[in-house]
N, C-alpha and C positions, 0 to 999 in steps of 0.2 A: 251618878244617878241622873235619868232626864224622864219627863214628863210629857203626855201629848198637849201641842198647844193649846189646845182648845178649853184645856180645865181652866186657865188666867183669862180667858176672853174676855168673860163676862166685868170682870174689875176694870176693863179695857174700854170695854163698850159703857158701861157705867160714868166713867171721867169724860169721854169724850159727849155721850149725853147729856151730862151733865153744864158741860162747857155751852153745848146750844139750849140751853135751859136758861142759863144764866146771861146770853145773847138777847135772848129772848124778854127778857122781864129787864132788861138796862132798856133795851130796847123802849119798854112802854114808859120807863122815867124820862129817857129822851127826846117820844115824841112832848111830853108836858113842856118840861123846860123848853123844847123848842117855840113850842106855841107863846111862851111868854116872851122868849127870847127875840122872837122877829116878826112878832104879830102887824098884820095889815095894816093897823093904826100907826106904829110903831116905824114903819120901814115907810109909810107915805107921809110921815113928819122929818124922819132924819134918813134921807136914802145915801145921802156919803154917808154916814156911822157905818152904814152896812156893808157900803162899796168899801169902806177900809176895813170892816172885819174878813168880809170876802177875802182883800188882797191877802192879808196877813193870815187864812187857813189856807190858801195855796202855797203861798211863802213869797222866798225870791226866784226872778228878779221885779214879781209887781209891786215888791215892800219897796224899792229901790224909789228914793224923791221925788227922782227928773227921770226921764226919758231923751234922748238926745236924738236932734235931726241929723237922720242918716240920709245919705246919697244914695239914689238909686239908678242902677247902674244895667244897662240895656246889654246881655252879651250875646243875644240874637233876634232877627225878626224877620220873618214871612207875611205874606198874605195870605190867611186862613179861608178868607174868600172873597171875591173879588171888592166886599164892603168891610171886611175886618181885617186887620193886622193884626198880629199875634205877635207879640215881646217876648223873651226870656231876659230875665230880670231876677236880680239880687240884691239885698239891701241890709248894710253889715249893720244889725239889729245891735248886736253887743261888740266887743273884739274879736275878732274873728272867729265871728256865727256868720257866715251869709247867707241870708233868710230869700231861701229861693219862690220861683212862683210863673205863673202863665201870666200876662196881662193883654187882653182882648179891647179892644179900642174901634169902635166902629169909624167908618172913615166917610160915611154919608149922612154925616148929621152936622150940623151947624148950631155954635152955641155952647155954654155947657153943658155938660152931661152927669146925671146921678151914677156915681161909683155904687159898685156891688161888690161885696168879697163871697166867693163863691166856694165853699168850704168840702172838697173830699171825705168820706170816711176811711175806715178800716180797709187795711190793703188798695187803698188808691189813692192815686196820682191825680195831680192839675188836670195834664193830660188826657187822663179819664173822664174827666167832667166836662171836657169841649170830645168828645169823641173821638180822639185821636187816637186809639190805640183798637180798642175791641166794642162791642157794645156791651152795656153793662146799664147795671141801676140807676144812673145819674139820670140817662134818658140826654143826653146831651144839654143839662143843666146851665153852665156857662156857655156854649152856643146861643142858647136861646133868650138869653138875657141881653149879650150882646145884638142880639137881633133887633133887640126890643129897643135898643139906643144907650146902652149904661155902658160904662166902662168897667171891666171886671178883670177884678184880681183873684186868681185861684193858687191859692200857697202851697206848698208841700208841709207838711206831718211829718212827723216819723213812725209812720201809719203804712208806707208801700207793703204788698205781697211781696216778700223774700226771696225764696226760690221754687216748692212746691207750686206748680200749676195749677191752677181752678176753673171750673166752669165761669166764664164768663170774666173770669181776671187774669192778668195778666203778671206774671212773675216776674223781678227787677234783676234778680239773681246779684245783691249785695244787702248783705246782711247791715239791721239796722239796732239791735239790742234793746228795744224800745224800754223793757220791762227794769232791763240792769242800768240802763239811764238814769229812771224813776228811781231805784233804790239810790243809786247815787246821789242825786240832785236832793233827793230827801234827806238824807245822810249834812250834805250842804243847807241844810235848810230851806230848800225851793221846794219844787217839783217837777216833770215837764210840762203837764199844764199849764203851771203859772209861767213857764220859760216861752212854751209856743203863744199865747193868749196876749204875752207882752209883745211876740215879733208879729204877731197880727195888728196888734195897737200901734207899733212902730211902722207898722205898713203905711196905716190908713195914716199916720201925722205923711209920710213921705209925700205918699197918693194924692193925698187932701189937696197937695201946692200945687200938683199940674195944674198947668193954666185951662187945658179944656174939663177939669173937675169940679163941678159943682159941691163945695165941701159942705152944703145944709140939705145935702138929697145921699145920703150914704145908706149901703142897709147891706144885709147879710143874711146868707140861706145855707144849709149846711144836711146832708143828710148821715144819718148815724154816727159816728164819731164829728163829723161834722155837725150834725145838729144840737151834740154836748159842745163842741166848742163855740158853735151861734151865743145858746143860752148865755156861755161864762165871758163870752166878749161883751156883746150887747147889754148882760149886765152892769160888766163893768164900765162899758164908752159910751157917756151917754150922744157921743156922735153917731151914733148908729140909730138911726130914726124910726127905722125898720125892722122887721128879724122876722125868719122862715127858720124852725126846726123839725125836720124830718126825722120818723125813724128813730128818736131818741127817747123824748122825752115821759120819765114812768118814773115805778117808786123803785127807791134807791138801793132800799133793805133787801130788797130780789137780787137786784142788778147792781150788786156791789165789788164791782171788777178794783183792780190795782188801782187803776189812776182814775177810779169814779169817786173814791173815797179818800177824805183828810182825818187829821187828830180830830176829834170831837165834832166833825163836821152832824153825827145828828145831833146834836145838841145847837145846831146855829140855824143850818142848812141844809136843805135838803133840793131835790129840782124843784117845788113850789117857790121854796123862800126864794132861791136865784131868778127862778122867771118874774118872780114880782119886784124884780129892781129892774126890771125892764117897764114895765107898767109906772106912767102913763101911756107910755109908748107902742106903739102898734106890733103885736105879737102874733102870729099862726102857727100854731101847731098840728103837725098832721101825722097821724100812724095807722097805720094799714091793718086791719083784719085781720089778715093773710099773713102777717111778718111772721118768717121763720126764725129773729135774732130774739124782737124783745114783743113780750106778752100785751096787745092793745089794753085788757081789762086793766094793768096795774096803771096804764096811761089815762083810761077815762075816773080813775079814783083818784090819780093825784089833780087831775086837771078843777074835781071838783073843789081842792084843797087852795090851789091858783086864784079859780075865780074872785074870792074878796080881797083880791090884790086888785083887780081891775075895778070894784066897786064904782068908782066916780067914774071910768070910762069904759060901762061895758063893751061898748062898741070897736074898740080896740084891741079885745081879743078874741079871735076866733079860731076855733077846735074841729078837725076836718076828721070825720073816720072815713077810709076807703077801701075796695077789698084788695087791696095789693098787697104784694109781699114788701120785701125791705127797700122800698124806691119813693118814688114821687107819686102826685096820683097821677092818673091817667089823663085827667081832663086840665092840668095844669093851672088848678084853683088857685093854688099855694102862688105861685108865680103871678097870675093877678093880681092878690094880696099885696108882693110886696112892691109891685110897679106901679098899683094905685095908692100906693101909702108913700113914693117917692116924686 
């Protein structure tokens, strides 16, 4: 006996209904309990309680004690122009991870200089944020900072383009499993958030010691995957004086990718709650109009969610709309932001 499928759909479509139904209304108990759970008052009384809930909804290796100084180890250098050198540089974050990355070091300044970690998104490279491959959305991002007198560190992700081709990107053609990582690592009790987020904090202990680094002038700029890893650094360090998020920052419940989301994370955390462990500290936020990734509207509703984190220091956050698509803005507001707050 067999039957057309279409007579069971509806039991089908019914469950699966059902399921975003129930999404939906956990959803509204979630935002309450969050609101009690990390209310403004709350997180600008005890901001480590929060930085340790943080660590401990990403996992390991941020749950880990200590953090151990690593060597950092130069395995090339050019002159990028005839005022900057360019490093390639590795720094074995854990046992053999070597946390690779650009470092940009201007060579006509005298004195210390305030460090920058200058953070790629999705499908891009160090590389790609000083210009050296194609042009693309960064807008040569770490060039320009190096310009400006900072020393800058642009890491690697496990974020490169693959192998398909793209307008304006550029393909590594070595496959990186970013996705079956995450399952792993979660599996393990980490994540690779909390795995990459620690080798950038590992960075900046290395960075910190060069002798031409000014280690109380540090700050961090990041566009799209870069501006969620800005947020979840700068959260957590509070050496990071500064912070530029591009491109990223909105609500969650939309933009609920693999590795945007933890265990019960709406019931703690959402991007308001992370960006106000940043606050008191000097934050910009900027997201374009135009962006073909993530929707501005859900960004100007969280951002009003934000704002009474900054309370005692409104002056310290500021919220750029531009009409650009997924980049910087035009007029490189963001980037005076974070060179006057350095």
């Amino acid at each position: 006996m067999s039957e057309d499928i279409h007579i069971s759909q509806k039991y089908r479509s019914a469950y699966e209904e059902g399921i975003r139904k129930l999404i939906d209304e956990r959803r509204i108990e979630a935002d309450e309990v969050r609101k009690a759970f990390a209310s403004p008052q709350g997180v600008a009384a005890q901001p480590e309680l929060y930085r340790n809930k943080l660590r401990q909804m990403l996992g390991w290796p941020l749950t880990k004690p200590t953090r151990e100084m690593n060597k950092l180890i130069v395995c090339e250098e050019k002159m990028l122009e005839p005022d900057i050198l360019m490093q390639r540089v590795q720094i074995e974050v854990l046992s053999g991870l070597p946390f690779y990355g650009i470092l940009l070091i201007p060579q006509n300044r005298e004195g210390k200089m305030p460090l920058v970690i200058s953070q790629h998104g999705g499908w891009g490279t160090p590389e790609q944020t000083a210009d050296l491959h194609t042009p693309n959305n960064y807008k040569g991002m770490s060039l320009r900072l190096a310009r400006e007198g900072c020393i800058v560190f642009a890491p690697q992700l496990l974020l490169w383009l693959e192998e398909e081709e793209m307008e304006g990107r550029v393909a590594y053609g070595l496959k990186h499993h970013r996705t079956q990582r995450e399952h792993e690592l979660r599996q393990l009790g980490g994540s690779i958030v909390a795995l990459e987020v620690y080798s950038i904090m590992c960075a900046i202990d290395c960075l910190s010691a060069l002798p031409q680094v000014d280690h109380t002038r540090i700050g961090m700029i990041g566009i799209s995957y870069g501006g969620f890893y800005t947020q979840m650094t700068a959260a957590l360090d509070t050496r990071i004086k500064a912070a530029v998020t591009n491109a990223f920052f909105n609500e969650r419940y939309r933009y609920c990718w693999h590795d945007f989301s933890w265990f019960g994370s709406a019931f703690q955390m959402l991007d308001a709650e992370i960006c106000g462990l940043i606050a008191p500290r000097p934050l910009c936020i900027h997201v374009g109009t135009n962006d073909k990734v993530f929707d501005y509207t859900g960004a100007v509703r969280e951002f009003e969610r934000l704002k009474p984190y900054f309370a005692n220091t409104p002056e310290n956050l500021h919220f750029i709309l531009s009409d650009v698509n997924h980049t910087l803005t035009d007029s490189g507001e963001e980037i005076e932001f974070l060179l006057n707050h350095l």
